[in-house]
Backbone as JSON Lines, residues from 0, in Angstrom:
{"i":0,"aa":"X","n":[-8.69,12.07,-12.87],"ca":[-9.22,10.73,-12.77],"c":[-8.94,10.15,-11.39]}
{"i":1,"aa":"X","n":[-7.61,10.26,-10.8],"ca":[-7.52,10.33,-9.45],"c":[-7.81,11.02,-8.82]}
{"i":2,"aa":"X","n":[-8.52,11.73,-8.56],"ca":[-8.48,12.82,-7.41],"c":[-9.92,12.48,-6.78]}
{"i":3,"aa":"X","n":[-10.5,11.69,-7.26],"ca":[-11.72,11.29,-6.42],"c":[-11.56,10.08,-4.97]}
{"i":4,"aa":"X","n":[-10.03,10.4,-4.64],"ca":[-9.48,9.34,-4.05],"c":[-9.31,10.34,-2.8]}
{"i":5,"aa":"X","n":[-9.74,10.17,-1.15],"ca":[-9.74,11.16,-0.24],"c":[-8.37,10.4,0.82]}
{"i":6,"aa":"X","n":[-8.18,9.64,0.36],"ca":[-7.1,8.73,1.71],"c":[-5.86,8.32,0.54]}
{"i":7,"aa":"X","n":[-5.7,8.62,-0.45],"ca":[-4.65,7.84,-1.06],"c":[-4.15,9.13,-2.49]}
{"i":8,"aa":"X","n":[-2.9,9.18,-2.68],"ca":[-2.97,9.92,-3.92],"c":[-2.03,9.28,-4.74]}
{"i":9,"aa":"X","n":[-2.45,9.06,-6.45],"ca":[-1.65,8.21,-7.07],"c":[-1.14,9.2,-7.92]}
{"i":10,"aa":"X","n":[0.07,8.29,-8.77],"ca":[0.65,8.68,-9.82],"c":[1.59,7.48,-9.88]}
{"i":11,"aa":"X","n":[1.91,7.96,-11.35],"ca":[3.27,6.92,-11.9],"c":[4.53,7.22,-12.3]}
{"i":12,"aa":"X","n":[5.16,6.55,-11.66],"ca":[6.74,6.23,-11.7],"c":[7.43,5.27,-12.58]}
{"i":13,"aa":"X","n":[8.32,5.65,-13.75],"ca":[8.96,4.48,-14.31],"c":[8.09,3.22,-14.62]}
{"i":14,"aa":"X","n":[7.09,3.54,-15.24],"ca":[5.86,2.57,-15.41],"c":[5.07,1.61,-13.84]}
{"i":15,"aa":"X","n":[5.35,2.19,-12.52],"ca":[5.18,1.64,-11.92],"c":[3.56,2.69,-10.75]}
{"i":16,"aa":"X","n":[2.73,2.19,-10.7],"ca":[1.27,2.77,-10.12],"c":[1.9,2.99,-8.77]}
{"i":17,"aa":"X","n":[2.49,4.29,-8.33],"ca":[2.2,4.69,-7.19],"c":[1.85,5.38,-5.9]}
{"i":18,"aa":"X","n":[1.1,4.36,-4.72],"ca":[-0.37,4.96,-3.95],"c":[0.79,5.29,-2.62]}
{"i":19,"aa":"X","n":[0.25,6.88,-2.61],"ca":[0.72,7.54,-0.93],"c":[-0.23,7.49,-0.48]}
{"i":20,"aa":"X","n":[-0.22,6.68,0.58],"ca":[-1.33,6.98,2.28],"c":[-1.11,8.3,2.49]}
{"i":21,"aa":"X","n":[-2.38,9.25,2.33],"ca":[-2.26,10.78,2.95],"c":[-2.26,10.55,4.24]}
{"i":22,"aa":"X","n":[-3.38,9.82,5.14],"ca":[-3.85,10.04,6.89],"c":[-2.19,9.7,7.58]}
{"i":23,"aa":"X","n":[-2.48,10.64,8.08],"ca":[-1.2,10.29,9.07],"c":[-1.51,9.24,10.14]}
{"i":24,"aa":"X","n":[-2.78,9.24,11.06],"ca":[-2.9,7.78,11.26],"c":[-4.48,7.07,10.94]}
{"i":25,"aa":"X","n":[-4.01,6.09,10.78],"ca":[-4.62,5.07,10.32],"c":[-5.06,4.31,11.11]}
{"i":26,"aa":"X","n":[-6.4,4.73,12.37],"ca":[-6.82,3.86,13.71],"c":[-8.26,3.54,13.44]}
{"i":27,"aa":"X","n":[-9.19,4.91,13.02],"ca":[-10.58,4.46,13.35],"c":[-11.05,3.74,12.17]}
{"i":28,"aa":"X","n":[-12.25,3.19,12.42],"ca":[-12.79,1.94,11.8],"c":[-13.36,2.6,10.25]}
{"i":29,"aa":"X","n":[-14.19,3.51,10.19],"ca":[-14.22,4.43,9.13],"c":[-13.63,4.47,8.12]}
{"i":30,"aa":"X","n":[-11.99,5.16,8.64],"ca":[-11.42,5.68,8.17],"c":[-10.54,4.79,7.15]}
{"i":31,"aa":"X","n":[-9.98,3.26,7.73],"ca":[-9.54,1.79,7.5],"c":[-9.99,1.51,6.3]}
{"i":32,"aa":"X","n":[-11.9,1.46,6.52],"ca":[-12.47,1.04,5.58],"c":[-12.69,1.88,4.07]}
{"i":33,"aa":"X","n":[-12.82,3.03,4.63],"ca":[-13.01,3.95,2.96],"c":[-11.33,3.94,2.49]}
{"i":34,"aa":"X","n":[-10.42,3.51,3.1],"ca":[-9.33,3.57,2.74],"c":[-9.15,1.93,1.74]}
{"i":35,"aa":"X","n":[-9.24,1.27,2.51],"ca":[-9.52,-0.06,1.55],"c":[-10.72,-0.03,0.46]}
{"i":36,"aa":"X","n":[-11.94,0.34,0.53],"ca":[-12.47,0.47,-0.17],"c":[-12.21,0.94,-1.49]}
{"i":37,"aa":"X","n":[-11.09,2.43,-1.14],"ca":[-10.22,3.48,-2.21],"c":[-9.17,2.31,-2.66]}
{"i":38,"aa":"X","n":[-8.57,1.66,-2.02],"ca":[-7.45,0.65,-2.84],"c":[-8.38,-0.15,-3.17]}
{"i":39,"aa":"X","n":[-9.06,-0.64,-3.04],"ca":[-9.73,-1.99,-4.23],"c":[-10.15,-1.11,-5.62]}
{"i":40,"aa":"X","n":[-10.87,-0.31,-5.03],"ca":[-11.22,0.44,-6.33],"c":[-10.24,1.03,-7.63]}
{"i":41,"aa":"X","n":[-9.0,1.28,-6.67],"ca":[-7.87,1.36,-7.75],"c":[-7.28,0.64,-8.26]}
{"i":42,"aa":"X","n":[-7.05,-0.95,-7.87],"ca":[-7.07,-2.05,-8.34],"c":[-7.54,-2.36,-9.42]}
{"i":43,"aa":"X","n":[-8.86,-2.32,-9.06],"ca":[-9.44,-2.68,-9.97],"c":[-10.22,-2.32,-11.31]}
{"i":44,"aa":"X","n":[-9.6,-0.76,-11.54],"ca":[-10.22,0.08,-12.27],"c":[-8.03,0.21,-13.1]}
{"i":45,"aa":"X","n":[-7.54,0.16,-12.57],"ca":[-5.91,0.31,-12.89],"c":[-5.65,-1.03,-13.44]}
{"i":46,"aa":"X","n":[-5.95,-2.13,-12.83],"ca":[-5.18,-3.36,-12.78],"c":[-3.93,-3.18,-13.07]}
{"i":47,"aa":"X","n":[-3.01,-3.0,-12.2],"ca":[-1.44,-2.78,-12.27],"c":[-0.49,-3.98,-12.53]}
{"i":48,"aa":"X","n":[0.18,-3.65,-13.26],"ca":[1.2,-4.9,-13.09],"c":[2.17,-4.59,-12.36]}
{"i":49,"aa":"X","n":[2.61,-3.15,-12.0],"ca":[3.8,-2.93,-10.91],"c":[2.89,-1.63,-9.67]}
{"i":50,"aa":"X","n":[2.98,-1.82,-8.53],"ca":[2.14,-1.16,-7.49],"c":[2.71,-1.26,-6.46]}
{"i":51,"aa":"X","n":[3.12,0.14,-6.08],"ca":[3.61,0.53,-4.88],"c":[3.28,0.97,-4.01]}
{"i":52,"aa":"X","n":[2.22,0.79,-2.85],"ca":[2.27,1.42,-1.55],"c":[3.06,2.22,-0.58]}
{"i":53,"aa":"X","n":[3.27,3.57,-0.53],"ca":[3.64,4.36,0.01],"c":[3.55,4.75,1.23]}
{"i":54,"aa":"X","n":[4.16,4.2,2.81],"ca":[3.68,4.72,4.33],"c":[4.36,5.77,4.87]}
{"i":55,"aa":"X","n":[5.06,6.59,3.8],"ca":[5.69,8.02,4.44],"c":[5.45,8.8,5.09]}
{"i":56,"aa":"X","n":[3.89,8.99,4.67],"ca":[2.87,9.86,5.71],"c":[2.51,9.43,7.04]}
{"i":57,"aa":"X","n":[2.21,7.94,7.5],"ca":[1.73,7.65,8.02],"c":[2.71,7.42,9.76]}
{"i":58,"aa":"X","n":[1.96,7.64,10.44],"ca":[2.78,7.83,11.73],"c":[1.99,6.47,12.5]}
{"i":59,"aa":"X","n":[0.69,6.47,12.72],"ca":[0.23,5.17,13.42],"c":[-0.73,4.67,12.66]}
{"i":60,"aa":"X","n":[-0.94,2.99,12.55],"ca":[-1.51,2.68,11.97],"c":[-2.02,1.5,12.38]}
{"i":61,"aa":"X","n":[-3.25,1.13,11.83],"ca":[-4.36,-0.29,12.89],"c":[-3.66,-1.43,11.81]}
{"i":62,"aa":"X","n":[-3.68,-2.34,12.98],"ca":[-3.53,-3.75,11.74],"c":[-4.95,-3.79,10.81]}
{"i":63,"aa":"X","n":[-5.76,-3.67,11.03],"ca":[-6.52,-3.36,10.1],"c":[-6.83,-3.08,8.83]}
{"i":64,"aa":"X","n":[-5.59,-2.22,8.27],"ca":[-5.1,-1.68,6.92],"c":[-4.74,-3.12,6.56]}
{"i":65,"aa":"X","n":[-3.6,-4.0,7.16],"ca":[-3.29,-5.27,6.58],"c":[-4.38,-6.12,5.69]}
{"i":66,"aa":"X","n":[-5.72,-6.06,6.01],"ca":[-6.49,-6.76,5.29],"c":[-6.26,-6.01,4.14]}
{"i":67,"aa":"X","n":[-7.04,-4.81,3.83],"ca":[-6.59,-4.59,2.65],"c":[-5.45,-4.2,1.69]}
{"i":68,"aa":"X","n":[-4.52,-4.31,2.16],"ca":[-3.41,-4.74,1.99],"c":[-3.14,-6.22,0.88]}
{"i":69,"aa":"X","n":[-4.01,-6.9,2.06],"ca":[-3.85,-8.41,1.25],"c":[-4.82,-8.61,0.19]}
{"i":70,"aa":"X","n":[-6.29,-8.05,0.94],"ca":[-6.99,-8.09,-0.89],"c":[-6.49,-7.57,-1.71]}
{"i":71,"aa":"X","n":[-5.95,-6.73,-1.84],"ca":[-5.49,-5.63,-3.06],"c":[-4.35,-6.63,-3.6]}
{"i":72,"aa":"X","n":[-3.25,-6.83,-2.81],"ca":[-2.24,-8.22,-3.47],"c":[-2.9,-9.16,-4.02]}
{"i":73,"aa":"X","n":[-4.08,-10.24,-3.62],"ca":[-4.48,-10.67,-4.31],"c":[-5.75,-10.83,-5.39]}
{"i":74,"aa":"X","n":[-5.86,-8.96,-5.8],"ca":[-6.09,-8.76,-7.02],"c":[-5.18,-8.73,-7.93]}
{"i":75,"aa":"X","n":[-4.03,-8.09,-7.38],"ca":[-2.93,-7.66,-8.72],"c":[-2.1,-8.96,-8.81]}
{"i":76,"aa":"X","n":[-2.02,-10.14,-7.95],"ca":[-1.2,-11.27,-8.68],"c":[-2.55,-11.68,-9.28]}
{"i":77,"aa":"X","n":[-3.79,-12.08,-9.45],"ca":[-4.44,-12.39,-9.9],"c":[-4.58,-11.65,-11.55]}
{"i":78,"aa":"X","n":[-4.37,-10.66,-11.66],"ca":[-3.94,-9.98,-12.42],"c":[-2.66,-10.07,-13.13]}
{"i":79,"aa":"X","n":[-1.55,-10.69,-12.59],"ca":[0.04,-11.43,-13.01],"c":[1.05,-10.08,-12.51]}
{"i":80,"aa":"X","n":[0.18,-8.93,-11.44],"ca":[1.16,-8.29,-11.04],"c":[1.6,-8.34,-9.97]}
{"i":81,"aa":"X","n":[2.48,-7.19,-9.23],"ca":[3.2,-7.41,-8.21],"c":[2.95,-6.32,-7.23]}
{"i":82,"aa":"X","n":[2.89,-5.96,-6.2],"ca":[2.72,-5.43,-5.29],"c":[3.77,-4.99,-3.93]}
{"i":83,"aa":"X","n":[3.96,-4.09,-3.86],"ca":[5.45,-3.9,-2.72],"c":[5.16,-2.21,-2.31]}
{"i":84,"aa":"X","n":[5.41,-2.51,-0.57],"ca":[5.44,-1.54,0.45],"c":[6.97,-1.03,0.49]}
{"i":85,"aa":"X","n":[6.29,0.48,0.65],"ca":[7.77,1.12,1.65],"c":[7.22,2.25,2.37]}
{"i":86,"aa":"X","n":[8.26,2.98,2.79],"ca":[8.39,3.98,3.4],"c":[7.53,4.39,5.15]}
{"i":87,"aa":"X","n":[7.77,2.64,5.45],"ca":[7.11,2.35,6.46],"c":[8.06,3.31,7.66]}
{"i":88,"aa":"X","n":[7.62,3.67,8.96],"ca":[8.21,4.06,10.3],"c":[8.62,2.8,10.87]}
{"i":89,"aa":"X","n":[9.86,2.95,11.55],"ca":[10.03,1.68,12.28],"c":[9.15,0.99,13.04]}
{"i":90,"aa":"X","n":[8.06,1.76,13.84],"ca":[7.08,1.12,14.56],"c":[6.15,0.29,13.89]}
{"i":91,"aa":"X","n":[5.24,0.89,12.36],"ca":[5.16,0.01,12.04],"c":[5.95,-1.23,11.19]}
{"i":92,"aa":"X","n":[6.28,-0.95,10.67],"ca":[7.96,-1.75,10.13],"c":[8.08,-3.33,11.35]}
{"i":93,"aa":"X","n":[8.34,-2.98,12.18],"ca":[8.25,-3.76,13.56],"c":[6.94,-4.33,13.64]}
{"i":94,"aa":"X","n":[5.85,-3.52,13.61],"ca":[4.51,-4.74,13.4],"c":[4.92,-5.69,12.51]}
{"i":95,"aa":"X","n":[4.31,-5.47,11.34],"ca":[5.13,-6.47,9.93],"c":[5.85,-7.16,10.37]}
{"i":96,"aa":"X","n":[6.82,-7.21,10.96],"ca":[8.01,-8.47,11.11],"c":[7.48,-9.25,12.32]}
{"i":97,"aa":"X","n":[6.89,-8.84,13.46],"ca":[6.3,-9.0,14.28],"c":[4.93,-10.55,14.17]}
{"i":98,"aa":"X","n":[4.54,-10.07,12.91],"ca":[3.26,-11.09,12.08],"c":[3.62,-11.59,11.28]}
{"i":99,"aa":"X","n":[5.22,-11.72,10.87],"ca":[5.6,-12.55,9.87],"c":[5.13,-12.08,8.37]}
{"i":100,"aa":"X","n":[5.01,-10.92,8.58],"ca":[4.48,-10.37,7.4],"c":[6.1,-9.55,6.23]}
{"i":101,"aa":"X","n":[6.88,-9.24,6.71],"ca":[7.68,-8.72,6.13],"c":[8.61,-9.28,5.4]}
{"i":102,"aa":"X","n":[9.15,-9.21,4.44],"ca":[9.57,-10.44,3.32],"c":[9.12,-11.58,3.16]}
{"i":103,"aa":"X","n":[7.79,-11.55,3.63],"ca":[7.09,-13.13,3.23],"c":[5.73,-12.98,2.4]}
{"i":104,"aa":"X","n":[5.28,-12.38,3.11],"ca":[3.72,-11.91,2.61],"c":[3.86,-10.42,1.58]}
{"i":105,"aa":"X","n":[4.55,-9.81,2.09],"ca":[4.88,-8.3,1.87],"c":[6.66,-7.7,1.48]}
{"i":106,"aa":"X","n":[6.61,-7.45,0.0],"ca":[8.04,-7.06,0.05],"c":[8.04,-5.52,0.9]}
{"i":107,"aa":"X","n":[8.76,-5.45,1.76],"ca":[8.97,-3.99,2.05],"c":[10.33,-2.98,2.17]}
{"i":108,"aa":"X","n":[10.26,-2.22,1.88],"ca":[11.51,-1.12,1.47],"c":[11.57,-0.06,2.02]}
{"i":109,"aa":"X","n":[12.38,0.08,2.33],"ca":[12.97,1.61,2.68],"c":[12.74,2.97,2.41]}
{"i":110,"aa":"X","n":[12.74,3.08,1.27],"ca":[12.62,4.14,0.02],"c":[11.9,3.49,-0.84]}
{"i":111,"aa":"X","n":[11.12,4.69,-1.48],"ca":[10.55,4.4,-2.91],"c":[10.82,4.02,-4.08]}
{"i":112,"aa":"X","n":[12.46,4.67,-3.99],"ca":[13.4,4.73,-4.54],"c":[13.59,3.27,-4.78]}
{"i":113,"aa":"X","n":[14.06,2.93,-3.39],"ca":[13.87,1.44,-3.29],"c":[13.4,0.0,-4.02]}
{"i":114,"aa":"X","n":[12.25,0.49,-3.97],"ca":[11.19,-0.31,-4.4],"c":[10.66,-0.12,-5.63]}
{"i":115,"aa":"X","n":[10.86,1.24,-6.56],"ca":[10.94,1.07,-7.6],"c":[12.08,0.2,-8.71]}
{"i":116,"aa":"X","n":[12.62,0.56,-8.11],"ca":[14.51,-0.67,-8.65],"c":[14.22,-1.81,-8.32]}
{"i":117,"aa":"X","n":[13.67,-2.09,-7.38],"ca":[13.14,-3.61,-7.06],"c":[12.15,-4.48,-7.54]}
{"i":118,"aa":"X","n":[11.67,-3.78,-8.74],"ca":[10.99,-4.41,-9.55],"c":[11.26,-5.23,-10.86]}
């Protein structure tokens, strides 16, 4: 049922939906968009109440992803769920805090590990 997903691969954890970014980077315009396109669609076909974003793979990445990022959050609180990043690289890690995005807009974690306990 997942596997029609070319930029993201899911599964679940401890009742919690969670999406690994395969692309290692995340620049051209294309690539951004079928990637957001793939998270709304899992959104909204899942409606999660616990959803984890996974950036382990990812080495560079466009602010770009941030939009969908934020639609997808505000499907799943719209939904009464919750939404939380990890396994960011410090570089991007450093964007995020950079835009005021990191513990404000975006819980983000360390580990998956992490962020599954943090729910």
């Amino acid at each position: 049922m997942w596997s029609e997903y070319q930029h993201l691969t899911v599964r679940r954890a401890d009742g919690v939906l969670v999406v690994e970014l395969i692309d290692p980077k995340l620049f051209d315009t294309a690539t951004v968009t079928q990637l957001q396109d793939e998270l709304l669609l899992l959104v909204d076909t899942e409606r999660p109440s616990k959803m984890i974003v996974d950036f382990g793979r990812v080495v560079h990445c466009s602010t770009a992803v941030i939009n969908g990022l934020l639609r997808a959050k505000k499907r799943i609180l719209a939904n009464g769920g919750q939404l939380k990043l990890c396994g960011m690289s410090s570089g991007i890690r450093d964007a995020y805090k950079m835009l005021n995005l990191d513990g404000t807009v975006f819980q983000i974690y360390d580990t998956l590990e992490a962020a599954v306990l943090a729910f």
